[in-house]
C-alpha positions as CSV (number, residue, x, y, z in Angstrom):
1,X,3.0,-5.2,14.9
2,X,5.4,-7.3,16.4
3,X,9.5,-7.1,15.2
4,X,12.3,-9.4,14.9
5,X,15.8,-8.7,14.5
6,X,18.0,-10.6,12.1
7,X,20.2,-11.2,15.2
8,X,17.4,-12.4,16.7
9,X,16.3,-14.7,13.9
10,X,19.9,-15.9,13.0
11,X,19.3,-17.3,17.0
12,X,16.2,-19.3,16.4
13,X,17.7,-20.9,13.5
14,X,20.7,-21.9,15.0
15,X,18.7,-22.9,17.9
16,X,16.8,-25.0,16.0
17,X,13.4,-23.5,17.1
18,X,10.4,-23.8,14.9
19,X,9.8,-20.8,13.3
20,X,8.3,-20.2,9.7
21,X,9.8,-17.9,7.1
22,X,7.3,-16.2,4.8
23,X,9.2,-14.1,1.8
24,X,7.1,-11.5,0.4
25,X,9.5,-10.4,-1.9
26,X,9.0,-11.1,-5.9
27,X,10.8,-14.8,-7.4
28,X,13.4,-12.4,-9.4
29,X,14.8,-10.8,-6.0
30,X,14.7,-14.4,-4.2
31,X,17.1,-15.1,-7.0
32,X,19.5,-12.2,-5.9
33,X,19.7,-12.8,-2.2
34,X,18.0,-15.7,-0.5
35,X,18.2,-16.9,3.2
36,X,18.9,-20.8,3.0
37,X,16.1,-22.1,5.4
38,X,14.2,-25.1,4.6
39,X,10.9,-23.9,6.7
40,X,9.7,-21.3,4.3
41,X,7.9,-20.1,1.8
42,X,8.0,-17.4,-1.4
43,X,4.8,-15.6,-2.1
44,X,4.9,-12.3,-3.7
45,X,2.8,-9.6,-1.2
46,X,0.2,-8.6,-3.4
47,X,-0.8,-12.3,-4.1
48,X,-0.9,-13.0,-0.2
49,X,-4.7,-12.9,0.3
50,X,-5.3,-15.4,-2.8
51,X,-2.4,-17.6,-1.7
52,X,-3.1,-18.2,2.3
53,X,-3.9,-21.9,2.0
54,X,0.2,-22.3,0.7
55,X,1.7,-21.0,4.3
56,X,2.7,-23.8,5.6
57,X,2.3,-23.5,9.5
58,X,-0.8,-23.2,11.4
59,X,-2.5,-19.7,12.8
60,X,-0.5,-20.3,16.3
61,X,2.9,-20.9,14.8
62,X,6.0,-18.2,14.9
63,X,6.0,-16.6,11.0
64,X,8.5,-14.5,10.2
65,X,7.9,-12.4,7.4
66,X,10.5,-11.0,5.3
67,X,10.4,-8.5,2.0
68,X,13.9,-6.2,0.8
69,X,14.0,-3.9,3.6
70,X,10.8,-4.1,6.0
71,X,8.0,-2.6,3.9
72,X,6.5,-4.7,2.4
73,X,6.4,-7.3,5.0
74,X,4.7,-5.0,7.8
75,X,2.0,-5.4,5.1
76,X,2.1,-8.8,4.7
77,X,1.9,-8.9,8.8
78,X,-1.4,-6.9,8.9
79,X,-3.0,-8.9,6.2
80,X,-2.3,-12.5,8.2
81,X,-2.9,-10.9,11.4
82,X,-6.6,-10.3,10.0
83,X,-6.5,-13.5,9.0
84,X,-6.2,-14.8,12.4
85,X,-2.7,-15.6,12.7
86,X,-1.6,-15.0,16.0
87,X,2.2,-14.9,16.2
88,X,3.5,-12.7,13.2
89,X,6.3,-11.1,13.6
90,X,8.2,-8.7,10.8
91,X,11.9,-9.1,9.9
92,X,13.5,-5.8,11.1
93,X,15.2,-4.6,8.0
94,X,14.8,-7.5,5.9
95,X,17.2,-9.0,3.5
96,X,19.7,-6.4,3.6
97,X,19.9,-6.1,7.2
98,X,20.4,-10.1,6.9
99,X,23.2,-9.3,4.0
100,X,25.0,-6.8,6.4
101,X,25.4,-8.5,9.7
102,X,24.6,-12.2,8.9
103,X,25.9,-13.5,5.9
104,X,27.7,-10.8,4.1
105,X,28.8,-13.1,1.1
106,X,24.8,-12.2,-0.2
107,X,24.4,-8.8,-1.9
108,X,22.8,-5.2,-0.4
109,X,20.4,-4.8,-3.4
């Protein structure tokens, strides 16, 4: 499975690539700490499977996904990667790494 740093990430965002953001994590933790992108999407990792047709980008598009700390979305990677989606790519560290060298003002939880 393929990685992405935050730094990384934070670079393609600025850059203005196109790149998809796929939070696994549950609604109530999106409500603690939540990276402000526009081209993304919450659904909950163990409701992936049933929820595919909700990803917005196609099966050859950059998707980064994105739990707490990493877990969670190396799971979420493996399931779309069976699924055929061919550029997945799993957000070293997750939302705390993003919390502690990108926007600190966004809690360690």
């Amino acid at each position: 499975m393929k990685e992405i740093t935050v730094q990384k990430f934070k670079e393609k965002i600025d850059n203005g690539e196109e790149v998809y953001l796929l939070d696994v994590r549950e609604p109530f933790e999106q409500y603690q700490s939540k990276i402000e992108y526009e081209n993304s999407t919450l659904i909950p990792v163990d409701q992936l499977r049933g929820r595919l047709n909700e990803i917005e980008a196609d099966k050859n598009a950059e998707i980064i996904c994105m739990c707490r700390s990493g877990g969670r979305s190396a799971k979420a990677c493996e399931l779309l990667e069976q699924e055929g989606y061919e550029n997945v790519k799993n957000l070293k560290g997750g939302i705390n790494q993003w919390a502690k060298d990108i926007d600190t003002s966004l809690p360690v939880y």
